[in-house]
N, C-alpha and C positions, 0 to 999 in steps of 0.2 A: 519183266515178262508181262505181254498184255493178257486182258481175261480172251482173248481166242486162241493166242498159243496154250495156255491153260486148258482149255476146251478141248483141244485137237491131241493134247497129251494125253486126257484124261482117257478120253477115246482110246487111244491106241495103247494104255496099258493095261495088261493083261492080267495082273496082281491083286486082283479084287477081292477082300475076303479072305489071303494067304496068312498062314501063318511066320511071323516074324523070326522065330528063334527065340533064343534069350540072351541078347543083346541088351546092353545096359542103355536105356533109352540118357539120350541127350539131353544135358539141363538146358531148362529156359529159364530165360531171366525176361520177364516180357512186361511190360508199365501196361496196367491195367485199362479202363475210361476214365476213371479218376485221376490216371498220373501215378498211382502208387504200383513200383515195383511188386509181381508177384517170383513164385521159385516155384519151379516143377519140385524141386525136392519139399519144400513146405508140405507135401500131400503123402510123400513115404509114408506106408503104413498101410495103406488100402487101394483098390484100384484106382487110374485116372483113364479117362480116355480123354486124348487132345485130339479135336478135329479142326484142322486147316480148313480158313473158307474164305468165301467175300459177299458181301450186297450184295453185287453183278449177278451173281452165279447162282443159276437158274434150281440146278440141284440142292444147292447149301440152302437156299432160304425153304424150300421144301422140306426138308428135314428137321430143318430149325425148331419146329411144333414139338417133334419127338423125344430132340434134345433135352428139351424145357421141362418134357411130361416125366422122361426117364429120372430126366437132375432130383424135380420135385417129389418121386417117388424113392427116393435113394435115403432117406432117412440119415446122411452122412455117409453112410458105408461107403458110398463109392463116392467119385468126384467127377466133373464134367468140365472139358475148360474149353473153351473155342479161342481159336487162335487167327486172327483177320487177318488176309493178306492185302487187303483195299488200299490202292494208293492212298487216298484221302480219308484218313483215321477218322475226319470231322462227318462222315455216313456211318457210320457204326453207333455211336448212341442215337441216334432220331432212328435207327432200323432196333435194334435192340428194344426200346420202348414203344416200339409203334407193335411188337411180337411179344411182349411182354415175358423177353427174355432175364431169369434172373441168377443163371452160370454164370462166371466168370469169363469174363470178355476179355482178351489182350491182344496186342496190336504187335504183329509178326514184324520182326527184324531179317538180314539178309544171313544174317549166322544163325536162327530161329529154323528159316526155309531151305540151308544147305544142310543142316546137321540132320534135318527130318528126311531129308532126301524127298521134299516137297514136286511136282514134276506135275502135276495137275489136282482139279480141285472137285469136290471135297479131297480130301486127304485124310485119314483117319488112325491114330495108332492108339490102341489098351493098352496100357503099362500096369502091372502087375503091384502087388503092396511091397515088393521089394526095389522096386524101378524098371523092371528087364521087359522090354517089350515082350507081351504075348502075342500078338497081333496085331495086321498091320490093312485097311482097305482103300481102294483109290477109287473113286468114284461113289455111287449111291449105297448109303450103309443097309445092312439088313436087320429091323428093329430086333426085331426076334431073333435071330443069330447073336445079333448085339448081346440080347441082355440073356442069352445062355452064356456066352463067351465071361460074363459080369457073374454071373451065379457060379460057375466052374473056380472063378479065381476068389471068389467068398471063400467058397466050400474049400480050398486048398489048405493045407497045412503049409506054413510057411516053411521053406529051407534052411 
């Protein structure tokens, strides 16, 4: 899918902000910048939010700042992963250093973007410290929504 079908998706879904359920979020198995295999599950235990993106996409690098500021403020509690959808992997490290992004970066497969139910970009889902999506946004995240949605799932007593 090119980045304007993306575009015209993103547009036209209405799911921004929804809550997910508690659905057991999809593993990923996704090779890092480095090459090194990461696991969604490796992170069990505290929140993640993975957000789908790409270079191109005019939204995702706009946010990207916030990403970075949330990650670095998280003192571990929580995790932040970004997940590229860019055809060519080889724009993700020169844009990640030129942002002075330092989340973890991984480079989206076609079983990555069907199990997310990917469908335009940004994409964004919080998964819970026991893995079950809590929420799910498609299009521009809201910081501050965001990091209540992050504090809510702190403050939970786990199941």
């Amino acid at each position: 899918m090119n980045r304007f079908s993306f575009a015209a998706l993103a547009l036209a879904l209405a799911a921004c902000g929804s809550p997910a359920g508690s659905r057991q979020a999809p593993e990923l198995v996704l090779p890092d910048l480095a090459g090194k295999t990461v696991n969604l599950s490796s992170f069990r235990g505290r929140p993640v939010l993975v957000n789908f993106w790409a270079t191109w996409c005019d939204t995702c690098r706009e946010e990207m700042p916030a990403l970075e500021k949330l990650f670095r403020r998280s003192d571990g509690r929580f995790a932040v992963i970004g997940v590229s959808l860019d055809e060519n992997a080889a724009l993700v490290p020169p844009f990640a250093r030129k942002h002075g992004l330092t989340f973890p970066l991984l480079i989206a497969d076609r079983k990555a973007v069907a199990g997310y139910a990917v469908r335009g970009l940004p994409t964004a889902y919080l998964i819970d410290a026991e893995g079950r999506i809590s929420r799910r946004w498609v299009g521009a995240l809201d910081v501050r929504t965001l990091e209540n949605d992050i504090l809510a799932l702190l403050n939970r007593r786990p199941s």
